[in-house]
Backbone as a ProteinNet text record, in pm:
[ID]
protein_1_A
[PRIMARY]
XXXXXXXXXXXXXXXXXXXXXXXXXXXXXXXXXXXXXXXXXXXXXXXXXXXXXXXXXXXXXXXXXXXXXXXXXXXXXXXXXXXXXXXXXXXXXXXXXXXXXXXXXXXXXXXXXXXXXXXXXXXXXXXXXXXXXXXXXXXXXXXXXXXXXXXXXXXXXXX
[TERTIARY]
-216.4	-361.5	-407	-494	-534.1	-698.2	-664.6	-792.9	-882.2	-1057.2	-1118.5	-1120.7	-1239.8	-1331.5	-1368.6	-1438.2	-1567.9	-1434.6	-1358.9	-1241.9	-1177.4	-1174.1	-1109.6	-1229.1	-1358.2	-1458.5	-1487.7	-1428.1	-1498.2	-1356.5	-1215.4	-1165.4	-1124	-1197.3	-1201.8	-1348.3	-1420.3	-1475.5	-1489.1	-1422.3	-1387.5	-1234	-1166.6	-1063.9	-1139.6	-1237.2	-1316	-1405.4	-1438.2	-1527.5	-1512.4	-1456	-1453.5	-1604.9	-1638.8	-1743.3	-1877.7	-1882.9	-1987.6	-2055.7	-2170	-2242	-2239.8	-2241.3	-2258.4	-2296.9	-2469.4	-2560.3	-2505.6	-2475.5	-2458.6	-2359	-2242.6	-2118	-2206.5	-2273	-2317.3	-2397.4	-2486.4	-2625.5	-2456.1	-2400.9	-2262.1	-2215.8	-2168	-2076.2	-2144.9	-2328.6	-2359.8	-2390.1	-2322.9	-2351.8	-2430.7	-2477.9	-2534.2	-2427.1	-2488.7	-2377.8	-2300.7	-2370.6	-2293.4	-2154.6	-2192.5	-2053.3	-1963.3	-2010.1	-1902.8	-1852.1	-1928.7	-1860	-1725.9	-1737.1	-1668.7	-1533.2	-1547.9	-1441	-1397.2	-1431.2	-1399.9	-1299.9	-1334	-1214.1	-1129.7	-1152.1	-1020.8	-911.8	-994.5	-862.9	-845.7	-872.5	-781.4	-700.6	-728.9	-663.7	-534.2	-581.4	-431.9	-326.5	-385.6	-303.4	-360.9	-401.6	-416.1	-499.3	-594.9	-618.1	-566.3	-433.4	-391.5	-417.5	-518.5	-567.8	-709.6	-795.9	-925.4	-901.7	-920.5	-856.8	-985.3	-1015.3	-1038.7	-969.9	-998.8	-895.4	-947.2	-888	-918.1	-897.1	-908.4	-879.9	-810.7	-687.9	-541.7	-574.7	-643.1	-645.5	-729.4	-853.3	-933.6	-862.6	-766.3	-716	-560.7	-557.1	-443.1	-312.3	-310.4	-177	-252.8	-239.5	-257.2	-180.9	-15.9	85	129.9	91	188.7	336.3	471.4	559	603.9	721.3	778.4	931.1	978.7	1152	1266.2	1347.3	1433.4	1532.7	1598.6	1692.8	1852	1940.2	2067.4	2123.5	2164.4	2256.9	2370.4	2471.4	2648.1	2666.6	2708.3	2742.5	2605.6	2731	2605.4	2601.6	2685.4	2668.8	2499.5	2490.2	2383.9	2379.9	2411.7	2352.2	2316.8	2364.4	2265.7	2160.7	2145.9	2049.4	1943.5	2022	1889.4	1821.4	1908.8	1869.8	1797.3	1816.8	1693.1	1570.1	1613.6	1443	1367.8	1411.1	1373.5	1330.4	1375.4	1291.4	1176	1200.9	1036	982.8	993.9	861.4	812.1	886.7	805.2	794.9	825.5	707.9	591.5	453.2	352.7	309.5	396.1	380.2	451.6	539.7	576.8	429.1	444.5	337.7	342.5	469.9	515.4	662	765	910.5	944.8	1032.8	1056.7	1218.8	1271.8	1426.9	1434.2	1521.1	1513.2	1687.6	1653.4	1769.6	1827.8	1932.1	1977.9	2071.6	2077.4	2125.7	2118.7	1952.3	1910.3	1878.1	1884.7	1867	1673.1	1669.5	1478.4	1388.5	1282.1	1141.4	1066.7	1063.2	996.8	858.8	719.4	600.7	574.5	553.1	548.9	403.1	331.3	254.5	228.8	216.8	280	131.4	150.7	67.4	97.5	198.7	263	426.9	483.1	602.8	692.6	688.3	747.7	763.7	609.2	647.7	675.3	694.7	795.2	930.2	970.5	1140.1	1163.2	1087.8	1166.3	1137.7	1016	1041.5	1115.7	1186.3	1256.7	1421.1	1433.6	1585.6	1566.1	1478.3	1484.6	1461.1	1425.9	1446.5	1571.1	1568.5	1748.6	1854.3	1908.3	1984.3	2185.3	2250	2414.8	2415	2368.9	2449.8	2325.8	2285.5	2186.1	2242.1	2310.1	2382.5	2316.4	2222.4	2168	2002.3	1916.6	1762.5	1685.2	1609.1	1525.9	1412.2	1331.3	1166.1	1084.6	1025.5	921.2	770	707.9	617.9	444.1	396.4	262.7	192	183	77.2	-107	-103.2	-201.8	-234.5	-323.4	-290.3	-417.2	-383.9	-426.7	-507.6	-430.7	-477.7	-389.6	-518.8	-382.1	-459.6	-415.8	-483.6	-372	-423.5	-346.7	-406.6	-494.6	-582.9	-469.8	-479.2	-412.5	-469	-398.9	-481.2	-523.2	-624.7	-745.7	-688.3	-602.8	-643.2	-763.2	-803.3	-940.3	-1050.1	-1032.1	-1120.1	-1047.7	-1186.6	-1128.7	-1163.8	-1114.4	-1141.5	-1117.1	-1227.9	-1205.6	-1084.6	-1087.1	-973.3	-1017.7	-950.8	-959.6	-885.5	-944.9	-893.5	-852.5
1529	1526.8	1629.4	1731.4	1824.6	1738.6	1741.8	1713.6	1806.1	1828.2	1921.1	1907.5	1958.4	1971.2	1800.6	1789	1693.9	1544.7	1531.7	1446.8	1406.4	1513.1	1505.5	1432.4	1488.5	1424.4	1325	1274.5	1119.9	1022.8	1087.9	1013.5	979.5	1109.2	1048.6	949.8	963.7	868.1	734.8	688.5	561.8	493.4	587.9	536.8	452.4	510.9	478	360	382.4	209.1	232.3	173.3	127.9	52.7	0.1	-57.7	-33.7	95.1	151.6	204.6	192	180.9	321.8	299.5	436.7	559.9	513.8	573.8	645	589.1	617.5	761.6	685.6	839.4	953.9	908.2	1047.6	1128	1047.2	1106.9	1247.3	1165.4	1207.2	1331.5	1323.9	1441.1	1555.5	1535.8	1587.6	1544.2	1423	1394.1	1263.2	1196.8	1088.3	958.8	838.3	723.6	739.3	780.7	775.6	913.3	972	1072	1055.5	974.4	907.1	799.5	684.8	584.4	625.9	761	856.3	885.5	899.8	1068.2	927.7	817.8	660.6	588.4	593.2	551.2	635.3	737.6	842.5	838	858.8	872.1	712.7	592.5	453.5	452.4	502.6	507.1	564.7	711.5	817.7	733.8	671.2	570.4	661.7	767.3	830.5	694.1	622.2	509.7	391.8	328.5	233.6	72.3	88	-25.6	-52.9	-160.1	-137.9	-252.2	-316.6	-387.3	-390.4	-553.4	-576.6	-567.3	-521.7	-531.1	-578.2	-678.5	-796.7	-788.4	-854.6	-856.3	-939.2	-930.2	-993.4	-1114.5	-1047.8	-1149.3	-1261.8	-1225.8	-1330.6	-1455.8	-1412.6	-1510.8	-1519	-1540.4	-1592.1	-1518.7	-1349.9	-1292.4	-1192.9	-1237.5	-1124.6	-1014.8	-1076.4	-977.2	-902.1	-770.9	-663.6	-613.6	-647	-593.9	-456.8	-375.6	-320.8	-287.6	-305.8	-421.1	-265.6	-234.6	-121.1	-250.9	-257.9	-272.2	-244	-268.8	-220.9	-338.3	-278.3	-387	-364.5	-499	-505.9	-354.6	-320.5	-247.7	-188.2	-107.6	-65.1	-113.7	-260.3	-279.1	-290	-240.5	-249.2	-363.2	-455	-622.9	-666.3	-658.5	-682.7	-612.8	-474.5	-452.7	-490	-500.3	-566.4	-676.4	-769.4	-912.6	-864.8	-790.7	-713.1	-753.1	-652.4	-588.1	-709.9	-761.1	-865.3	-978.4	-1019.2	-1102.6	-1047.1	-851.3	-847.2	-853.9	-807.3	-779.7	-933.7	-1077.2	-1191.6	-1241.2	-1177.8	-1223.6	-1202	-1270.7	-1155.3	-1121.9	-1172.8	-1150	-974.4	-954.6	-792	-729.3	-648.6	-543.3	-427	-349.3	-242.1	-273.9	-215.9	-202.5	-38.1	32.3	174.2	202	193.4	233.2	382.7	381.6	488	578.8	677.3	796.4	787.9	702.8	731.6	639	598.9	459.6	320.5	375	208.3	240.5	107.6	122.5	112	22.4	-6.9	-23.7	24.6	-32.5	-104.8	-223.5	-382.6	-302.2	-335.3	-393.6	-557.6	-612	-813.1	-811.1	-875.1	-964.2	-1087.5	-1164.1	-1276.9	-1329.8	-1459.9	-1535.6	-1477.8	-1478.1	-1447.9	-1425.9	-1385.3	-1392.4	-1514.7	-1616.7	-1754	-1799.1	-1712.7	-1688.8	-1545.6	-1475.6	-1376.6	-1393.1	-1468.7	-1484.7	-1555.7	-1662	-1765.4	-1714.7	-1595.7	-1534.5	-1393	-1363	-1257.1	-1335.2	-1461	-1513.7	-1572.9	-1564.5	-1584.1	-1505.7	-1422.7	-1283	-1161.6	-1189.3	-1105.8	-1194	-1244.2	-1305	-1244	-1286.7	-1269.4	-1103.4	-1048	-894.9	-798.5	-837.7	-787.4	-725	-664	-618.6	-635.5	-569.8	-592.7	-566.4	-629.3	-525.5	-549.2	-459.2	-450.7	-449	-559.9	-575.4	-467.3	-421	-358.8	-371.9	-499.1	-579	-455.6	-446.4	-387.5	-387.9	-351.6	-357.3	-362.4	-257.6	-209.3	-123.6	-167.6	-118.5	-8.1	140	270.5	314.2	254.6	376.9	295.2	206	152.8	156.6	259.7	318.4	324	314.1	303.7	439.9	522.8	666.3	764.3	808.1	920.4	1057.4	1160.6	1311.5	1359	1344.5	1419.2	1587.6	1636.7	1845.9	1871.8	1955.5	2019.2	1948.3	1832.6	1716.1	1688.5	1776.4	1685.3	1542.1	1461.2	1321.6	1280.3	1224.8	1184.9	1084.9	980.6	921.6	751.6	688.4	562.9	452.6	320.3	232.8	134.5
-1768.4	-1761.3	-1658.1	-1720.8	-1575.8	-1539.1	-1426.4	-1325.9	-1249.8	-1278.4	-1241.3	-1108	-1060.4	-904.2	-877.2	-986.3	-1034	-1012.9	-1102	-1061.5	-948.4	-902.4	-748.1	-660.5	-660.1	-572.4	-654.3	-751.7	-777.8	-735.5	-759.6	-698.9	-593.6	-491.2	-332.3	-298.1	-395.5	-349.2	-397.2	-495.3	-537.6	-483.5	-417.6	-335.5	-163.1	-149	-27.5	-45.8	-203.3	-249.1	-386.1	-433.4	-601	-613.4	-545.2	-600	-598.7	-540	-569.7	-703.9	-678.7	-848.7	-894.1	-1032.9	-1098.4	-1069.7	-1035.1	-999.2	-898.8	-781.4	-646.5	-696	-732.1	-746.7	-836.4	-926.3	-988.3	-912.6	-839.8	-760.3	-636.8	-609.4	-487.3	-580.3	-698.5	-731.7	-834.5	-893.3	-974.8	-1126.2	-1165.6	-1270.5	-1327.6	-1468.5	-1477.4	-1451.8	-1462	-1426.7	-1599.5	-1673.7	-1816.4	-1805.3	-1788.5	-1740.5	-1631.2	-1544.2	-1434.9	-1496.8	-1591.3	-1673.4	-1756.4	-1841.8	-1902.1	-1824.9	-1715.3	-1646.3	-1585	-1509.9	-1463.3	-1588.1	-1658.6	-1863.1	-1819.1	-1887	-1878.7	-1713.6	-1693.1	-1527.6	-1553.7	-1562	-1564.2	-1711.2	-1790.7	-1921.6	-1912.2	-1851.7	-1762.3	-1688.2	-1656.2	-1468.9	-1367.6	-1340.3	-1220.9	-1160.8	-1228.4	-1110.3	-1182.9	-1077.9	-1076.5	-1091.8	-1006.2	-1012.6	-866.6	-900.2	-785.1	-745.7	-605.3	-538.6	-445.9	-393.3	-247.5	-111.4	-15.3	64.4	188.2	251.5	344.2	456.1	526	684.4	706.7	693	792	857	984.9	1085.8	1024.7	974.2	938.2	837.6	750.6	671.6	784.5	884.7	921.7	937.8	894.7	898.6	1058.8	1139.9	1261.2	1283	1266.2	1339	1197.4	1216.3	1120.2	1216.9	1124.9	1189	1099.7	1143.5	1056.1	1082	994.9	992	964.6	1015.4	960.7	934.5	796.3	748.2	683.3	685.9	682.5	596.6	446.4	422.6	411.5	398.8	464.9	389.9	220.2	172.2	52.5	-7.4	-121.1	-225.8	-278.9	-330	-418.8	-593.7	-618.2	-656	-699	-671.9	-573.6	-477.4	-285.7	-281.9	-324.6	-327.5	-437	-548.2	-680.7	-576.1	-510.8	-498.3	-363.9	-233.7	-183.4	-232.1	-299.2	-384.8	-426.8	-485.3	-578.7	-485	-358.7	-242	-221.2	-220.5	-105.5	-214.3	-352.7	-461.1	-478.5	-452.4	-437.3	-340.7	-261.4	-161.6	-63	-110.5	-68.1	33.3	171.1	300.5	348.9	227.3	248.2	201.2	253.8	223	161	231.1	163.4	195.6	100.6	137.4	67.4	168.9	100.3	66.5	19.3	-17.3	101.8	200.3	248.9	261.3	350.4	365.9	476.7	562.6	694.5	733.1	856.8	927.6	869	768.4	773.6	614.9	560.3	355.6	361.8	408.6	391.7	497.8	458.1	581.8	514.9	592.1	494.8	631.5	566.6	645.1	622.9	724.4	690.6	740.6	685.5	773	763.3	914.7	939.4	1022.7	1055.1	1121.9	1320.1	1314.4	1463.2	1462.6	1613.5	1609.7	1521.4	1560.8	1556.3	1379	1304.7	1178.7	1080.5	1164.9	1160.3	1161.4	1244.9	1278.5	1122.1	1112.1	1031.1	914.5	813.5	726.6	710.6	830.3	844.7	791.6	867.2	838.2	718.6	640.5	508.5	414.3	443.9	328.4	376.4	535.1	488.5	530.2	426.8	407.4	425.1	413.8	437.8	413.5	313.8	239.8	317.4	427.1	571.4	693.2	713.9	807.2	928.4	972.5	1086.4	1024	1085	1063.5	1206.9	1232.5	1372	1335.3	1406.8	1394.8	1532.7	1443.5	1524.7	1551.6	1613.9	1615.7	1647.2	1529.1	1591.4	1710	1804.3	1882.1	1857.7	1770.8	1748.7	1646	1504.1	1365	1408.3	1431.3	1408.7	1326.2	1227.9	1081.4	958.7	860.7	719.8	623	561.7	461.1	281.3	199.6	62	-3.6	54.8	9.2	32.4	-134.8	-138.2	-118	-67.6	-17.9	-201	-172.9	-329	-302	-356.6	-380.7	-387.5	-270	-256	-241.3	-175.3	-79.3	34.6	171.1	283.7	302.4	377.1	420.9	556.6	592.2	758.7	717.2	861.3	897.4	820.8	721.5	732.5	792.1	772.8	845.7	718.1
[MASK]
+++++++++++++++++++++++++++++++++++++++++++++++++++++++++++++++++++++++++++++++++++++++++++++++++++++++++++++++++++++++++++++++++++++++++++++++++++++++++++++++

């Protein structure tokens, strides 16, 4: 699928609010809400947009502490790792997990109520074929963003 100008600035700005009205994005990029309804089909039809999502505040529903976990398992076996995988994708206190390149196999993100339920969903999702993993407890969430860089749209900083 090639993507214009007009694409790019509609999909930086529906990554920033999906729920903004028609009107609004067309009045923003040049066109009517019926041609943003249009070029809005096509890019979800494509997949270029995945999916539109609320996104919440942690603390307010009870997950305060974001950690982020380097993991190591015993071997390579790929069944330890199927069975890995297959813990964080159910369970929805991971946030993100990345298959990685080095020392360590994965970076789990958790979020948890606090330490105390951190520990006890950490010793339950890495289980025996876990070699070692190290928590790295947030201090202070910076910058958490799911916005991808638009080609040929700048974007300030989100949160």
């Amino acid at each position: 699928m090639t993507l214009d100008e007009i694409d790019h600035r509609l999909l930086n700005l529906v990554q920033a609010d999906a729920a903004r009205p028609l009107h609004e994005l067309g009045d923003a990029i040049g066109l009517s809400p019926s041609a943003v309804q249009r070029r809005l089909t096509r890019l979800r039809a494509a997949g270029v947009i995945r999916a539109e999502v609320a996104v919440l505040d942690p603390e307010t529903l009870g997950a305060g502490m974001t950690s982020v976990i380097l993991v190591a398992l015993i071997d390579d076996d790929e069944k330890h790792h199927t069975g890995f995988r297959e813990r964080m994708l159910a369970e929805p206190r991971v946030q993100h997990c990345y298959s990685i390149v080095g020392h360590w196999d994965y970076v789990v993100v958790l979020l948890t109520a606090d330490l105390k339920a951190n520990r006890h969903l950490s010793r339950r999702l890495f289980d025996k074929h876990v070699k070692r993993f190290e928590t790295l407890p947030a201090f202070e969430v910076i910058k958490s963003s799911q916005a991808v860089p638009v080609p040929g749209v700048s974007r300030g900083s989100g949160r």
